[in-house]
C-alpha positions, 0 to 999 in steps of 0.5 A: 500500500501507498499513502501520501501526505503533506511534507513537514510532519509533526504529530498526525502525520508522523504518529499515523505513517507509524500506526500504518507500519505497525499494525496494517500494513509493514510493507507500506510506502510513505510519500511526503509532498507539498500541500498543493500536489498531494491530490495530483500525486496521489493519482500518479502514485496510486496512493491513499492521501490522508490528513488533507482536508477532504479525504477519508483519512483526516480530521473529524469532529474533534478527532484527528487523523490517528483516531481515524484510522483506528476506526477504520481499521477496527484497532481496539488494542487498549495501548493503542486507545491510551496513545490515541488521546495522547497523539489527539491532544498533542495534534491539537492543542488540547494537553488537557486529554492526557498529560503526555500530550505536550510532551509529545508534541515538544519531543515532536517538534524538536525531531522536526527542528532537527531533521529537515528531510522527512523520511529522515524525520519519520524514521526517528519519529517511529523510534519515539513511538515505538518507545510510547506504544510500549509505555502504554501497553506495559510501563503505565502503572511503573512510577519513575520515583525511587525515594522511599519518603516520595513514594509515601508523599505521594500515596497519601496525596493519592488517597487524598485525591481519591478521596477527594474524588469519591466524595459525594456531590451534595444532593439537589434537594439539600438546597431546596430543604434549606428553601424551604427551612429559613421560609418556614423560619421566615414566616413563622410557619411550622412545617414537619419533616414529612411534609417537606419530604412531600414538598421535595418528593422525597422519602421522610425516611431518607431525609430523615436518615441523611439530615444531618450529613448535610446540616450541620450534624444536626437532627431536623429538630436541633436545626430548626432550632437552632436557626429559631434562636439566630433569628431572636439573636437578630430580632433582640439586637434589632428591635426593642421587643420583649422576650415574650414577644420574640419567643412567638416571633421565632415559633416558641411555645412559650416564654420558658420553652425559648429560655430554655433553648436558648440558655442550652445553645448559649450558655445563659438565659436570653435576658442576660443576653439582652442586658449586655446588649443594652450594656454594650449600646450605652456604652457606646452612646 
């Protein structure tokens, strides 16, 4: 077989040429001209152009010439795949795919710097492949690092990163619960936990179950609660209102039932509280 191409190679048509020798066809000719007589030489030649635009070898979507031709040719050799992304990434810019990409292409266009004629340059690129195609199929998992203290930094930074990685992402609904929370808390509205399951559709018993995961380490009750007694803190720094009237404000019972949580979250009674705050206001004025 014969295939053809634009001279200068870089990535595609270097990775390709290599890609076609070793795992299609080892007798094949490779021909590099300029852009302009690729279609004309190709006739003449009776070879297939590829990485042109317009023909069945090249680009397409966000793929490159090499994908092509595993996809054509139905290689599926898993080393292969993982050199694919390399190559792509490489060939386009996108380093993102794999972090061997802008190693390749520094390594390729150096090759290209120092050889100036082509088949020179592909014979030295196959090398480099070569070299690649082995690390993908063998070398993947092998670490480089040989210092013991290294080599326990980075397993904890592993683990670290997986479990980073496996940390779930907080669920949709929890936003929404908290909606509808600081609206009950808001409005002085008392809503159960099984009618907000309802107005989330979702199971009491799991919100139930996973409540805390997401508020604070707290129970339904204690956060209520607790958001019950930051709105008196504000309403008795705010306003002149009494503690009787607060109380109802923020959905208490009664006088004593708000005393009494209050004094558990904070350590004193809520008019102990509201003298130093009239303290702190003279002192002031």
């Amino acid at each position: 077989m014969r295939w053809i191409t634009r001279e200068r190679p870089k990535i595609d048509r270097l990775a390709c040429p290599w890609l076609i020798k070793r795992f299609i066809d080892p007798e094949a000719e490779i021909f590099y001209v300029p852009l302009r007589d690729v279609i004309r030489r190709a006739e003449e030649l009776n070879a297939t152009p590829f990485d042109i635009p317009d023909v069945e070898f090249t680009h397409y979507q966000d793929k490159c010439t090499f994908d092509c031709f595993l996809e054509k040719y139905k290689l599926d050799d898993p080393a292969l795949l993982t050199m694919a992304l390399i190559v792509r990434g490489a060939d386009t810019d996108a380093h993102h795919l794999a972090s061997q990409a802008s190693g390749l292409w520094a390594i390729s266009a150096g090759l290209a710097f120092n050889y100036k004629d082509d088949k020179e340059l592909l014979e030295q690129a196959e090398v480099i492949y070569d070299a690649l195609y082995s690390w993908a199929r063998h070398l993947q998992d092998i670490k480089h690092t040989q210092n013991p203290t290294d080599h326990i930094l980075l397993e904890v930074y592993n683990k670290y990163l997986r479990h980073k990685k496996n940390e779930k992402k907080t669920p949709e609904w929890v936003n929404e619960f908290k909606e509808l929370i600081q609206d009950q808390i808001d409005l002085n509205l008392s809503l159960s936990l099984k009618e907000i399951s309802g107005e989330l559709k979702v199971h009491p018993a799991y919100l139930s179950r996973e409540f805390s995961r997401h508020f604070d380490d707290l129970s339904f009750g204690d956060y209520i609660r607790k958001l019950r007694i930051e709105k008196a803190l504000k309403l008795m720094e705010e306003t002149d209102y009494s503690l009787s009237e607060i109380a109802y404000l923020t959905g208490f019972s009664d006088q004593s039932h708000f005393s009494r949580i209050f004094r558990k979250q904070l350590g004193q009674s809520p008019s102990m509280h509201k003298r130093t705050l009239k303290g702190k206001k003279n002192t002031k004025g």
